[in-house]
C-alpha positions, 0 to 999 in steps of 0.5 A: 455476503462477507459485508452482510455477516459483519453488519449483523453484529454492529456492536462488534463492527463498531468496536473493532474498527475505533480498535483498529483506527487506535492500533493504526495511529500509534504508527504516527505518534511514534512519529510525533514522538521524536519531534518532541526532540528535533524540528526535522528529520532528514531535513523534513518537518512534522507536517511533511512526514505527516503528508508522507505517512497519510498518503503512504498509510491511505494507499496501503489501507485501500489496497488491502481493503481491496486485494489483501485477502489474496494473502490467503493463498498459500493456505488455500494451496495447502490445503486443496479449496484453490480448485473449488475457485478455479471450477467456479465461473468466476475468476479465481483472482477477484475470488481469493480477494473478495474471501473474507472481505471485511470493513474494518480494515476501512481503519486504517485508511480513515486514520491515514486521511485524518493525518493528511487533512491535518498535514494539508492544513499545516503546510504552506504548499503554493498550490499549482495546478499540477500540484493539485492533479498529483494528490488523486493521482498519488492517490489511486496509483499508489494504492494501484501499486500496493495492489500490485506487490500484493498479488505479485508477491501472493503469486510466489505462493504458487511455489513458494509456500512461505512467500506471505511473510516475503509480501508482508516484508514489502506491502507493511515493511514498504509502507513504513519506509515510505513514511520516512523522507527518503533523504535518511536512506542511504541513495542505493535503498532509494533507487531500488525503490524507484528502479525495482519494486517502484514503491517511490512512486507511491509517495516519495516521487509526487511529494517532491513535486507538491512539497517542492523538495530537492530529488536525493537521486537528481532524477528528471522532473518527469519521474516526479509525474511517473506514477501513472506509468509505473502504477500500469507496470506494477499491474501488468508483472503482476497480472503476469506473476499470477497466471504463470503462478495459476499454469504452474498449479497442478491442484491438489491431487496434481 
């Protein structure tokens, strides 16, 4: 339905999403930017950062393609319409998400592949099989684990009405960070990222095993294989967050 509305006016389809393809890109020309006054940040060159940000970048847009609309939460609770989708005979989640569905937001992620065809084509990776398994992989777990900090962090909304800027801070905040080399962070943000919210595993651990990097943490090598395992973490807390958030919720005369 929200597909149909938007392509009814094509014009104004058309012109937001180059809009935000531009709005997108100035993030990594930022990035150029500096490489204009050094080969390397924290011991990474431009292709490399540019592989970390097209990944990172490409798992966010997809993840909030798909499950961003869920930000709207706390509104819906404010304001009483979260009954209306919790007496309709279909799960209030898939609902919340697919409110206002919009394509433009296909913005960022076509950005984000542009930058890392580019950086695969600037870097000399000696391509094992391993290696090439990682990139889907890295792919769809990591935007399964931005998916995952959406809805966990959309789920405080439940009790805490101002929690969307708390989930901003680690869906958009999240993403900028990781596309950095994790070697300019100090080693106790890291092993947050790996043993907390596990944001590493979206980009920073797969792309030591593509890019052949030394781990700043010296973890083990399977870690560098983990985002699977992780990516079923992420989702199941997060599946758990939302229904003790929806057992928690009186509803509107509650």
């Amino acid at each position: 339905m929200w597909t149909r509305a938007i392509m009814s006016y094509r014009a104004s389809f058309v012109m937001m999403l180059c809009a935000n393809v531009v709005v997108t890109f100035l993030d990594f020309a930022v990035i150029v930017l500096m490489f204009r006054h050094t080969d390397t940040l924290g011991g990474w060159t431009l292709p490399e950062l540019g592989f970390l940000y097209g990944t990172s970048a490409l798992a966010l847009g997809l993840a909030n393609l798909f499950v961003g609309s869920i930000d709207a939460l706390g509104e819906r609770i404010r304001t009483g319409t979260l009954d209306i989708m919790l007496v309709r005979p279909a799960p209030a989640l898939a609902q919340l998400c697919a409110e206002r569905f919009s394509l433009r937001r296909l913005g960022r992620p076509a950005q984000a592949v542009a930058v890392l065809v580019w950086s695969l084509t600037a870097l000399d990776v000696h391509w094992t099989w391993d290696r090439v398994l990682l990139l889907p992989v890295l792919v769809v777990c990591g935007t399964l684990i931005f998916a995952a900090v959406f809805i966990g962090f959309a789920s405080l909304q439940f009790w805490w009405g101002e929690a969307k800027e708390l989930q901003n801070s680690f869906t958009y905040g999240g993403a900028t960070v990781l596309q950095y080399p994790p070697t300019v962070f100090a080693k106790e943000l890291v092993a947050g990222t790996v043993f907390g919210v596990p944001l590493a595993f979206v980009n920073w651990l797969p792309a030591l095993r593509i890019l052949d990097r030394p781990d700043p943490l010296g973890l083990p090598t399977a870690f560098q294989y983990a985002s699977p395992l992780a990516a079923a973490l992420a989702l199941t807390a997060a599946g758990l967050a939302w229904r003790a958030g929806l057992r928690a919720y009186r509803g509107a005369g509650g």
